[in-house]
PDB file of N, CA, C and O in Angstrom:
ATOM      1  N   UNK A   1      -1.241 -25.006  84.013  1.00  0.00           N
ATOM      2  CA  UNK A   1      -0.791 -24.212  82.896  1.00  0.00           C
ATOM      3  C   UNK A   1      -1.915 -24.144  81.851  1.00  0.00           C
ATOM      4  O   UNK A   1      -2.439 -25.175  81.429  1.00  0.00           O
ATOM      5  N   UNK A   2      -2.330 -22.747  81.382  1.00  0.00           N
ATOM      6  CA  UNK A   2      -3.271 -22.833  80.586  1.00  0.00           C
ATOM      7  C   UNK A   2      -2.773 -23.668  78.952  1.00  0.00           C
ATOM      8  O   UNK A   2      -1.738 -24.232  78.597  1.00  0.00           O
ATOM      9  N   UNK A   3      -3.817 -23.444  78.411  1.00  0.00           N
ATOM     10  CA  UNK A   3      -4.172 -24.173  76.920  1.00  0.00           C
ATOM     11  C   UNK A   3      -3.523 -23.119  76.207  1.00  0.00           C
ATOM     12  O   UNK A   3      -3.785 -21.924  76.346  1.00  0.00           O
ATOM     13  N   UNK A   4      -2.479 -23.711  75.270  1.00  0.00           N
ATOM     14  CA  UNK A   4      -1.998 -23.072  74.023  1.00  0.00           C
ATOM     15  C   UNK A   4      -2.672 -23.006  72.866  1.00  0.00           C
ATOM     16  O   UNK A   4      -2.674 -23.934  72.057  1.00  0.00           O
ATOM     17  N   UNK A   5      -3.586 -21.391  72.624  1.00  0.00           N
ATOM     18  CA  UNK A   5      -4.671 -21.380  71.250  1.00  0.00           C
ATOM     19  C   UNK A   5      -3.210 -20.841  69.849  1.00  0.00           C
ATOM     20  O   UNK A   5      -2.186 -20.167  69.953  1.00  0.00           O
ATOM     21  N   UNK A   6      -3.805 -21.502  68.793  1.00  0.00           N
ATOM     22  CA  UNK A   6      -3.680 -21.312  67.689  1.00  0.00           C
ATOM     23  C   UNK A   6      -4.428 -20.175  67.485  1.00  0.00           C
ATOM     24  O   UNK A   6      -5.585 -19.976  67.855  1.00  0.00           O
ATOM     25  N   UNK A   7      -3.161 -18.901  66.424  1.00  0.00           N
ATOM     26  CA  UNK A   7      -3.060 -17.728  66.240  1.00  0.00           C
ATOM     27  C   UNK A   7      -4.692 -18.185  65.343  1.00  0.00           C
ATOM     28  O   UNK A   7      -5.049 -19.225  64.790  1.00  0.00           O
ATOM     29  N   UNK A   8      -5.319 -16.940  65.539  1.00  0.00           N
ATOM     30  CA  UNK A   8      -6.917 -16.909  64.572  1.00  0.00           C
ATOM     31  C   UNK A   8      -6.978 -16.630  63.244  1.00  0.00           C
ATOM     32  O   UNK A   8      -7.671 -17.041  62.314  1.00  0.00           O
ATOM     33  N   UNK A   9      -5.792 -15.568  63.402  1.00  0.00           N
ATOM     34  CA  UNK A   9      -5.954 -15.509  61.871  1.00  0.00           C
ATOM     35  C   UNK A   9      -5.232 -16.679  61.144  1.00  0.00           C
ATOM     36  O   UNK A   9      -5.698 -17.061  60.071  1.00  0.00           O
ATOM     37  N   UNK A  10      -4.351 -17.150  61.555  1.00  0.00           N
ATOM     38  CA  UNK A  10      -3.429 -17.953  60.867  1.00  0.00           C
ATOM     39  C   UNK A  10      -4.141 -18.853  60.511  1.00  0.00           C
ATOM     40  O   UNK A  10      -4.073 -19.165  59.322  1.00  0.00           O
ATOM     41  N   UNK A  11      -4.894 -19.449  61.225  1.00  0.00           N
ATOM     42  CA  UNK A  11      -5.160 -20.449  60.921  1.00  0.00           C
ATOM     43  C   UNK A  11      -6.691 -20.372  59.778  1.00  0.00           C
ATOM     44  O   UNK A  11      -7.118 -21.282  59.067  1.00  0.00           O
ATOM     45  N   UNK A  12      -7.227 -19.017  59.936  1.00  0.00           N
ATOM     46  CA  UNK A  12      -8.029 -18.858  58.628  1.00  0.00           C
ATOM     47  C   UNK A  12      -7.373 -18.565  57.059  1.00  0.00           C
ATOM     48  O   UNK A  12      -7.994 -18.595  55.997  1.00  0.00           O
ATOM     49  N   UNK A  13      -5.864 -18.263  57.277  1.00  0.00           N
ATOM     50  CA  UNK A  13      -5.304 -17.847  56.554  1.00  0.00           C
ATOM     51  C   UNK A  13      -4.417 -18.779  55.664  1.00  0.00           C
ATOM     52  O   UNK A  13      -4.354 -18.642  54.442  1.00  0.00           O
ATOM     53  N   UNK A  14      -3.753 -19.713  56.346  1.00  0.00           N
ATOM     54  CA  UNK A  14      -2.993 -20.458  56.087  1.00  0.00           C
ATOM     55  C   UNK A  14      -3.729 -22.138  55.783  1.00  0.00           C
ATOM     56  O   UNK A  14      -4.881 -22.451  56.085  1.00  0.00           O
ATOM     57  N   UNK A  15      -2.750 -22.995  55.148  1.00  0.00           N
ATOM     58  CA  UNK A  15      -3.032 -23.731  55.412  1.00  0.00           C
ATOM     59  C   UNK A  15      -1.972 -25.350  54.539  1.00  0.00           C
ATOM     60  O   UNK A  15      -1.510 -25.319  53.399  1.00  0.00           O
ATOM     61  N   UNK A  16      -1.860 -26.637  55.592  1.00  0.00           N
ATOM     62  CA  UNK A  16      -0.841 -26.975  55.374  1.00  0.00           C
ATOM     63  C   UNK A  16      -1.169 -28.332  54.079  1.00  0.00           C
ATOM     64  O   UNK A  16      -2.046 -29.196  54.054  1.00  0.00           O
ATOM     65  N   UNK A  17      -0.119 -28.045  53.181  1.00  0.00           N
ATOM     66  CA  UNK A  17      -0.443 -29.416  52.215  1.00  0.00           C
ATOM     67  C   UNK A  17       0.085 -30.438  52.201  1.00  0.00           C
ATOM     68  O   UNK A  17       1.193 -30.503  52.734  1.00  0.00           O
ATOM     69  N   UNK A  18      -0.292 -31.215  51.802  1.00  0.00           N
ATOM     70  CA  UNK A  18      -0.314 -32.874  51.730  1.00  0.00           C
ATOM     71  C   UNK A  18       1.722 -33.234  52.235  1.00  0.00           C
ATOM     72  O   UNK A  18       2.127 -34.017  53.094  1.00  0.00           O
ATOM     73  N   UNK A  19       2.281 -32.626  51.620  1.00  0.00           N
ATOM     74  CA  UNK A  19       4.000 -32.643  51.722  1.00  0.00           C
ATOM     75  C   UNK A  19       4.145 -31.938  52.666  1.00  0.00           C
ATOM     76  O   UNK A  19       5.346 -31.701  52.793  1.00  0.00           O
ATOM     77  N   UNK A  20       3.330 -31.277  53.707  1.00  0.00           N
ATOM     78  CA  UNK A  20       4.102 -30.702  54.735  1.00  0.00           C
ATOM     79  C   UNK A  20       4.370 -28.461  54.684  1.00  0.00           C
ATOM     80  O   UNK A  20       4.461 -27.560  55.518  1.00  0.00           O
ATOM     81  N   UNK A  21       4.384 -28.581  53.271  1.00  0.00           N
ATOM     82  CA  UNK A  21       4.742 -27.021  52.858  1.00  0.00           C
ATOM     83  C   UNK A  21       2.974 -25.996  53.483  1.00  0.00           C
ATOM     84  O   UNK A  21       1.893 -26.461  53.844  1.00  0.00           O
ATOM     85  N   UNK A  22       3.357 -24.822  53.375  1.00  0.00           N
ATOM     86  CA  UNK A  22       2.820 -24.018  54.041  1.00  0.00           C
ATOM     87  C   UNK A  22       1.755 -23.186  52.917  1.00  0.00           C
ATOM     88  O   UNK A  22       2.473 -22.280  52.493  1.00  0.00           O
ATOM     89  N   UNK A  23       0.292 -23.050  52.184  1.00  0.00           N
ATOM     90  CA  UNK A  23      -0.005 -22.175  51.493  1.00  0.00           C
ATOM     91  C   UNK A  23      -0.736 -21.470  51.854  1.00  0.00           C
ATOM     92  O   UNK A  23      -1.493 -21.889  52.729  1.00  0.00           O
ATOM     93  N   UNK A  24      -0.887 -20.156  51.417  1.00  0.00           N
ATOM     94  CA  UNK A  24      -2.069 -19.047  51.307  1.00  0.00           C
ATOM     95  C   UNK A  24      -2.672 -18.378  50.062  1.00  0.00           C
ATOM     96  O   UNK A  24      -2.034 -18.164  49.032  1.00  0.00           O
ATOM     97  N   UNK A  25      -3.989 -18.064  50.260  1.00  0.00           N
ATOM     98  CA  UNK A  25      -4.361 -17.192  49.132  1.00  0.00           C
ATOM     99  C   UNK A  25      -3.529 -15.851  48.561  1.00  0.00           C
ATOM    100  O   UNK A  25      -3.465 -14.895  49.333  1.00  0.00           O
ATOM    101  N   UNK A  26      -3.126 -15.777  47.732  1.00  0.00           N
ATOM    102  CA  UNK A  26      -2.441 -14.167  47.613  1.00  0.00           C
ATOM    103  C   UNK A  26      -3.445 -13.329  47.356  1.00  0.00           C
ATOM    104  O   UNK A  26      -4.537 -13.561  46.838  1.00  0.00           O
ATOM    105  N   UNK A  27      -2.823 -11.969  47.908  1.00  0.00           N
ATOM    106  CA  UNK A  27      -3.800 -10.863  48.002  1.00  0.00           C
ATOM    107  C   UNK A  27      -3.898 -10.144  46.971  1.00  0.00           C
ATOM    108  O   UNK A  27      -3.156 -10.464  46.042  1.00  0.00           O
ATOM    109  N   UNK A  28      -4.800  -8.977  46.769  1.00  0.00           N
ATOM    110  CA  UNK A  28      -5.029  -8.011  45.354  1.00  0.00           C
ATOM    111  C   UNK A  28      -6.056  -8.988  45.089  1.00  0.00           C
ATOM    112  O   UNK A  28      -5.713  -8.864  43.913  1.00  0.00           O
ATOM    113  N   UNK A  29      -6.856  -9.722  45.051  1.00  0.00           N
ATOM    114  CA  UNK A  29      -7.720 -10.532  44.211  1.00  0.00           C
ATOM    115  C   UNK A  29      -9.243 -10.252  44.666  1.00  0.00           C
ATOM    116  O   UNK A  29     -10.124 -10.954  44.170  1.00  0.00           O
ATOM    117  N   UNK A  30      -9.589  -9.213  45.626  1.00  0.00           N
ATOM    118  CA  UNK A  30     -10.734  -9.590  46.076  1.00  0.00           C
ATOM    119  C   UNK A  30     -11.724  -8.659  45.367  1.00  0.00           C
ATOM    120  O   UNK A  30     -12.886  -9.052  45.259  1.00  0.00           O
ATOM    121  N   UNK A  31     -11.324  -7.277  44.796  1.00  0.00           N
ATOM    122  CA  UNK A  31     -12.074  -6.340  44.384  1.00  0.00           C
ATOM    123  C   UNK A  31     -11.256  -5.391  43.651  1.00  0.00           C
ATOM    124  O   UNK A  31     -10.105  -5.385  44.088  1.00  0.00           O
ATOM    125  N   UNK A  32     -11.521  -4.277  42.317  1.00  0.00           N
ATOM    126  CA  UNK A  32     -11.170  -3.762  41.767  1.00  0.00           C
ATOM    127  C   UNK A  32     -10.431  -4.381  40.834  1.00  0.00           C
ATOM    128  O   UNK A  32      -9.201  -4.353  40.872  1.00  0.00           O
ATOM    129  N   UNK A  33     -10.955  -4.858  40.119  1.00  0.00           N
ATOM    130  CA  UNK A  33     -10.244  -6.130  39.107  1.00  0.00           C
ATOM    131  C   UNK A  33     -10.360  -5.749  38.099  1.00  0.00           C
ATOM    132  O   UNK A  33      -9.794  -6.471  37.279  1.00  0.00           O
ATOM    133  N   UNK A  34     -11.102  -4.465  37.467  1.00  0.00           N
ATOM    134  CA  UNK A  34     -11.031  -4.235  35.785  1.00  0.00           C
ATOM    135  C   UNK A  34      -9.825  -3.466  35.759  1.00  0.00           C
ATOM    136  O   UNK A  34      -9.436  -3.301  34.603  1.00  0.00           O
ATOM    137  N   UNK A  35      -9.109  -2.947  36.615  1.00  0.00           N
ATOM    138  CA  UNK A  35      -7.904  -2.033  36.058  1.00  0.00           C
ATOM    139  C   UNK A  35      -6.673  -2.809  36.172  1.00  0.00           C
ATOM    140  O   UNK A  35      -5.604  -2.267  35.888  1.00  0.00           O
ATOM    141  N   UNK A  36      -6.720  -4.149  36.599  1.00  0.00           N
ATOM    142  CA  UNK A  36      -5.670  -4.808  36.650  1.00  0.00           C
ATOM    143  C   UNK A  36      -5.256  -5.865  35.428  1.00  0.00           C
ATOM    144  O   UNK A  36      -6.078  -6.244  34.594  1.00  0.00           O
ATOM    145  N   UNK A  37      -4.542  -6.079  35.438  1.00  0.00           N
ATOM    146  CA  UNK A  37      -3.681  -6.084  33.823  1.00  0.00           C
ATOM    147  C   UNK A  37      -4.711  -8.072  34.077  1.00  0.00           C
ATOM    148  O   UNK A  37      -5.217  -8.659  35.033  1.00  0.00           O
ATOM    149  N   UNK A  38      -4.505  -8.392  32.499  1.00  0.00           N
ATOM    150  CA  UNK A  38      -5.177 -10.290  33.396  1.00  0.00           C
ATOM    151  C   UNK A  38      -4.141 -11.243  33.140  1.00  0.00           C
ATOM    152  O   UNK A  38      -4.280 -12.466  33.123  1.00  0.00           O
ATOM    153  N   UNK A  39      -2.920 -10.487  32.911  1.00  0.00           N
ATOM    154  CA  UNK A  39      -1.407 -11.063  33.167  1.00  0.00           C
ATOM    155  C   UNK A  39      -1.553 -11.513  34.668  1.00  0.00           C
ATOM    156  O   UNK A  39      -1.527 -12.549  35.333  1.00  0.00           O
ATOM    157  N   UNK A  40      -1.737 -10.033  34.843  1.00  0.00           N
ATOM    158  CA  UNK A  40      -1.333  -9.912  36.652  1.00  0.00           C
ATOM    159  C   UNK A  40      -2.542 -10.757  37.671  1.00  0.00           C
ATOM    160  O   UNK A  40      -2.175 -11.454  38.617  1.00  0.00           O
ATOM    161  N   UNK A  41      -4.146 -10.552  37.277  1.00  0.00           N
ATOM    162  CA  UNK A  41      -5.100 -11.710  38.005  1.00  0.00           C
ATOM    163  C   UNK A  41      -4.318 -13.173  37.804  1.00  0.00           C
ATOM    164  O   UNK A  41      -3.964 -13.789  38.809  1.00  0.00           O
ATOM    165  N   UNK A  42      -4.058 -13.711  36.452  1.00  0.00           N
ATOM    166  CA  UNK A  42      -4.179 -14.512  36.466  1.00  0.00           C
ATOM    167  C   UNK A  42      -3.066 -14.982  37.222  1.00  0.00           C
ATOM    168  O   UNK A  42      -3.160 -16.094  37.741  1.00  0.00           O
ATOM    169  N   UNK A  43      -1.986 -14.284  37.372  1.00  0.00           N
ATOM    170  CA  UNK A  43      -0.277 -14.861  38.627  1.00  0.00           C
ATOM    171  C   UNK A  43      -1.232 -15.192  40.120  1.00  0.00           C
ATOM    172  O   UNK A  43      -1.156 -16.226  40.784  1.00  0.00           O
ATOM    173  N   UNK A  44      -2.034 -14.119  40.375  1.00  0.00           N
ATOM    174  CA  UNK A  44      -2.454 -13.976  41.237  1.00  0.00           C
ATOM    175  C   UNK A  44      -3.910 -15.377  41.517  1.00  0.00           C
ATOM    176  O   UNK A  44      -4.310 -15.300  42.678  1.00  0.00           O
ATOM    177  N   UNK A  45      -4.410 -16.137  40.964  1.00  0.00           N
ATOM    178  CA  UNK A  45      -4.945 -17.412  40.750  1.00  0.00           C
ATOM    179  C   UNK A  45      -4.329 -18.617  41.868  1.00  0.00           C
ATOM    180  O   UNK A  45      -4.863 -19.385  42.669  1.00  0.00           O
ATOM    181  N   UNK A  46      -2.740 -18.292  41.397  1.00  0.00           N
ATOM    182  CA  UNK A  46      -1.878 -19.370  41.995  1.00  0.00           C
ATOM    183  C   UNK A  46      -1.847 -19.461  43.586  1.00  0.00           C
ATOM    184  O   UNK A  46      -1.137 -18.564  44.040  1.00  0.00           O
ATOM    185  N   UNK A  47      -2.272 -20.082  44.334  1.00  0.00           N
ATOM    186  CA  UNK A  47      -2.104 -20.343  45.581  1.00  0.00           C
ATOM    187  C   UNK A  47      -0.251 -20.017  45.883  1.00  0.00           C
ATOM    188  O   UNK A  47       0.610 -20.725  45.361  1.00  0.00           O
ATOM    189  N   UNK A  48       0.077 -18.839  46.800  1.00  0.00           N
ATOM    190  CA  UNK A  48       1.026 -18.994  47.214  1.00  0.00           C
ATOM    191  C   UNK A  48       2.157 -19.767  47.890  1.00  0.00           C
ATOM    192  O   UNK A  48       1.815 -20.944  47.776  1.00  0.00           O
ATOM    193  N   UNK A  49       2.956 -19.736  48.331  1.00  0.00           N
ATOM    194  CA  UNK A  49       3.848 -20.618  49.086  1.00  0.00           C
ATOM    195  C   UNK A  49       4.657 -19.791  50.312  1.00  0.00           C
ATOM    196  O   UNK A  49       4.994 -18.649  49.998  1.00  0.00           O
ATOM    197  N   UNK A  50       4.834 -20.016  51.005  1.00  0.00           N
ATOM    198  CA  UNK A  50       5.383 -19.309  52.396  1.00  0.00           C
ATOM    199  C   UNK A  50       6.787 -19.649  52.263  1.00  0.00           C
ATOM    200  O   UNK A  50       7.241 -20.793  52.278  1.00  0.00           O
ATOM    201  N   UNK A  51       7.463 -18.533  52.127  1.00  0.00           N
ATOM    202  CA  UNK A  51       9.098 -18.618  51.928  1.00  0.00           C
ATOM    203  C   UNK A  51       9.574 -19.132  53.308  1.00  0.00           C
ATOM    204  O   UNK A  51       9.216 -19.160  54.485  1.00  0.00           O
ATOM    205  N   UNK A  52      10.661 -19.553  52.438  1.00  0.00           N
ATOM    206  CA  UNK A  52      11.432 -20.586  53.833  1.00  0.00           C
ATOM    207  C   UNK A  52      11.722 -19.674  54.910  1.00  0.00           C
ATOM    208  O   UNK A  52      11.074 -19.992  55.906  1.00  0.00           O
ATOM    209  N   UNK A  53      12.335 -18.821  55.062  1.00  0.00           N
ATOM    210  CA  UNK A  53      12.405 -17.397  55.662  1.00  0.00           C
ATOM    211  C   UNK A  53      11.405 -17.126  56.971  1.00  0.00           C
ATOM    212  O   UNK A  53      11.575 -16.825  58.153  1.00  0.00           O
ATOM    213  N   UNK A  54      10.578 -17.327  56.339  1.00  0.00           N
ATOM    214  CA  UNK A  54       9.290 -17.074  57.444  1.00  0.00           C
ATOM    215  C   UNK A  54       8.623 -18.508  57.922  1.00  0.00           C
ATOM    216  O   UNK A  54       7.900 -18.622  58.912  1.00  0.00           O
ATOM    217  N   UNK A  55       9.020 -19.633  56.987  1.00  0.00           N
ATOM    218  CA  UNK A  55       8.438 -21.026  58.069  1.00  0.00           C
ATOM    219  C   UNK A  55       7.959 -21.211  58.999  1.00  0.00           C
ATOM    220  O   UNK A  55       6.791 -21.500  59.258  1.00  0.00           O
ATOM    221  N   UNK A  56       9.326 -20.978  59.983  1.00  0.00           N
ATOM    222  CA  UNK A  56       9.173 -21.128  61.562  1.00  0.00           C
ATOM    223  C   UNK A  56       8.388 -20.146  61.816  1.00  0.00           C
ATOM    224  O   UNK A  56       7.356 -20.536  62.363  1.00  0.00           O
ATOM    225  N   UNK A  57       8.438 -19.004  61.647  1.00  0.00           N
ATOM    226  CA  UNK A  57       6.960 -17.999  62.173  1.00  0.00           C
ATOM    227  C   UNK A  57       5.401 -18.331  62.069  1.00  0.00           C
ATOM    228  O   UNK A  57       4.493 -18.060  62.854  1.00  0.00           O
ATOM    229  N   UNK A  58       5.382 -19.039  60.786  1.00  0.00           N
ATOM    230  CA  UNK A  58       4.192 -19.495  60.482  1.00  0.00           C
ATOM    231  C   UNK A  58       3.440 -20.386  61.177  1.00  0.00           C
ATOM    232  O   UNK A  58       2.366 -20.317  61.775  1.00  0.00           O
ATOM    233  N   UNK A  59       4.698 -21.726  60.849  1.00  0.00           N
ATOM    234  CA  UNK A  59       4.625 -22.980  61.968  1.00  0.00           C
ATOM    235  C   UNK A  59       4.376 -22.311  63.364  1.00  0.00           C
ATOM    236  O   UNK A  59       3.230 -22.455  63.791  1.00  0.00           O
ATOM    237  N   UNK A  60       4.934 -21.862  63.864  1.00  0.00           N
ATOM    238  CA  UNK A  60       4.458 -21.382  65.439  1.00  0.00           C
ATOM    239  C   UNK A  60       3.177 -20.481  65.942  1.00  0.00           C
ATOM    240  O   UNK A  60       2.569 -20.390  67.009  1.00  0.00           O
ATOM    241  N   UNK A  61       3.062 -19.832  64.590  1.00  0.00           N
ATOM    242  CA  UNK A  61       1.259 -19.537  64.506  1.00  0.00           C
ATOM    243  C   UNK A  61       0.301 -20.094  64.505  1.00  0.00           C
ATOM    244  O   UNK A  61      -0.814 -19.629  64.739  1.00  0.00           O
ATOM    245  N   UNK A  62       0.595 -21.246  64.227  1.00  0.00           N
ATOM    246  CA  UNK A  62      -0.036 -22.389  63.794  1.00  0.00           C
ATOM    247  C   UNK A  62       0.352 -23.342  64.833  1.00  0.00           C
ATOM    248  O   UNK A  62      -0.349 -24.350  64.740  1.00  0.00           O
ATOM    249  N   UNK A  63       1.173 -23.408  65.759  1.00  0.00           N
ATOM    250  CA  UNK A  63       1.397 -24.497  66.549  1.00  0.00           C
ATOM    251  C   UNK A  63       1.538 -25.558  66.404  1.00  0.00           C
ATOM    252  O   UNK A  63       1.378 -26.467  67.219  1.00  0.00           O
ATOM    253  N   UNK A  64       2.042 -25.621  64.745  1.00  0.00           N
ATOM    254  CA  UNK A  64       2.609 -26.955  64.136  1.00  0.00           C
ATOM    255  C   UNK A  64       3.996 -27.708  65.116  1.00  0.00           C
ATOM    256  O   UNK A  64       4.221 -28.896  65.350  1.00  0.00           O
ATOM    257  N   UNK A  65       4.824 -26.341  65.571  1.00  0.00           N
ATOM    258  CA  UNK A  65       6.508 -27.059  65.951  1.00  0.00           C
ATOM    259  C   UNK A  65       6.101 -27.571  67.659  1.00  0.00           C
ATOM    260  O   UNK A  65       6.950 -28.125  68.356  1.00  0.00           O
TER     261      UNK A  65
END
């Protein structure tokens, strides 16, 4: 039986913290930044969190389960 690879992007994308929870960079942040409000950059600063919702999808991208 072949070798089970971990999804590529996921795993450039994601990544797991110290408690177990799931984060990513949020997007909008990479370019075109003077027309955006710096309310809105700065929400966007915060490392996201992967809703419970999608967990198990993640985890299995990742070949955590």
């Amino acid at each position: 039986m072949p070798k089970v690879k971990t999804h590529s992007r996921a795993k450039k994308t994601f990544k797991v913290t110290g408690t177990g929870k799931i984060s990513f960079r949020k997007p909008y942040r990479g370019h075109l930044l003077t027309k955006k409000a710096q309310s809105r950059k700065r929400a966007l600063r915060v490392e996201g969190q992967v809703h419970h919702a999608n967990l198990d999808f993640v985890k299995r991208l990742l070949r955590l389960k």
